[in-house]
C-alpha positions as CSV (number, residue, x, y, z in Angstrom):
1,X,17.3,-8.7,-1.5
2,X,19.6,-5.5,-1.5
3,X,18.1,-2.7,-2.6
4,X,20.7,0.1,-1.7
5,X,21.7,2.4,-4.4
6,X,18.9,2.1,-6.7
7,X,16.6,4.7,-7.4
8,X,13.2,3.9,-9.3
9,X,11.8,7.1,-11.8
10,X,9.1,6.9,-14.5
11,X,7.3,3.7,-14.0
12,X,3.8,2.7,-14.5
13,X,1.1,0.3,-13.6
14,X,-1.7,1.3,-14.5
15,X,-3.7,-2.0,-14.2
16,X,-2.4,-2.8,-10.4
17,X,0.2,-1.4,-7.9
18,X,3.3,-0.8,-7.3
19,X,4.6,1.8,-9.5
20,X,8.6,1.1,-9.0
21,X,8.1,-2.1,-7.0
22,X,5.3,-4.8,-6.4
23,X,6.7,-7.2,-3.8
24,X,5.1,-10.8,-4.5
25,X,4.9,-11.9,-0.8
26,X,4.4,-9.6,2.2
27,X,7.1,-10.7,4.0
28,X,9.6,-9.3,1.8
29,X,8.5,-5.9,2.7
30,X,10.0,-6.5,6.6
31,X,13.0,-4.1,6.1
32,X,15.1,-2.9,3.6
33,X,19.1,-3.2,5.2
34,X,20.3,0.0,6.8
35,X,16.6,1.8,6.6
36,X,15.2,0.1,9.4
37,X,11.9,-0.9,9.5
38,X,9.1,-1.6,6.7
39,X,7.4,1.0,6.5
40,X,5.8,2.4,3.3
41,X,7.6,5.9,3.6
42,X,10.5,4.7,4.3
43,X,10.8,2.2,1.7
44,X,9.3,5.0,-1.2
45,X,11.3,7.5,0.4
46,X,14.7,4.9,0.0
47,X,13.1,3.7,-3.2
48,X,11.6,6.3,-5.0
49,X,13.5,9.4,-3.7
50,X,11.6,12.3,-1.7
51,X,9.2,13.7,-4.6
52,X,8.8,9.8,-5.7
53,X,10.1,10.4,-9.1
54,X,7.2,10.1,-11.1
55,X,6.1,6.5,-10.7
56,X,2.6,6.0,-10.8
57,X,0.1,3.0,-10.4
58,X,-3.2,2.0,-9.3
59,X,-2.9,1.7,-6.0
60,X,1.5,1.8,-4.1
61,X,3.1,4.3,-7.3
62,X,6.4,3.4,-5.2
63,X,6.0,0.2,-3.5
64,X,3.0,-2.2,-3.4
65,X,2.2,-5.9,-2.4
66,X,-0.6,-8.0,-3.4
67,X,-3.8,-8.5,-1.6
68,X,-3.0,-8.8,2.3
69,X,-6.1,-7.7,4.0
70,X,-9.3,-6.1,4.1
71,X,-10.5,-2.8,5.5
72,X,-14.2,-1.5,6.3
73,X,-15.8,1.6,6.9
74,X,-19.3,2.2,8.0
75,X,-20.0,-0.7,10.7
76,X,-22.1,-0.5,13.0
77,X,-21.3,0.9,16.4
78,X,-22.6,2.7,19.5
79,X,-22.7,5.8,17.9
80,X,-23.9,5.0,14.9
81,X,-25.9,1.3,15.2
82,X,-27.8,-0.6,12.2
83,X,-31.7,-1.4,12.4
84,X,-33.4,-4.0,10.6
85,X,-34.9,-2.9,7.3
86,X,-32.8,0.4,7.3
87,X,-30.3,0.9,4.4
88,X,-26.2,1.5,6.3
89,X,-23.5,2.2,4.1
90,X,-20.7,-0.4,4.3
91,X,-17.5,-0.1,2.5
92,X,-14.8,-3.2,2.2
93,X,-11.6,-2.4,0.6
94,X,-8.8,-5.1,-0.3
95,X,-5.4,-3.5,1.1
96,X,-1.9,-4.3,0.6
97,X,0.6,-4.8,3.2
98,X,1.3,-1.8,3.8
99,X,-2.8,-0.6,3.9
100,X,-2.8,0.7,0.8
């Protein structure tokens, strides 16, 4: 897919992400031509211009994938272990491809 060129502006998703852009399978998001590597600033910075021109969505208002992964905070660890019969606070996330 070329992208070079294009700029993105005004967009809106309110419902799910990627503003400008929602990529349907994470491997599409490996590079972008001359720009190098995927990386999310890069490709909303290529994409979506420096201020991001407006584009706004639920999660990516550039650039977005679908579910890839997910991400937890509040596990137990040295610092902070779990007991038994002791409320923890655990919080999963579903995250793009770019952790979004």
């Amino acid at each position: 897919m070329d992208l070079v060129g294009n700029t993105f502006f005004g967009n809106v998703a309110p419902d799910g992400g990627g503003g400008a852009v929602l990529w349907k399978k994470a491997t599409n998001v490996t590079s972008l031509g001359s720009i190098g590597p995927a990386t999310l600033t890069k490709h909303a910075h290529h994409l979506c211009g420096a201020q991001g021109t407006s584009n706004t969505a639920r999660y990516g208002p550039c650039v977005a994938t679908p579910y890839h992964s997910l991400g937890s905070t509040g596990l137990p660890s040295a610092a902070s272990p779990w007991y038994a019969g002791v409320s923890f606070p655990l919080e999963v996330r579903k995250r793009d491809a770019y952790g979004q």
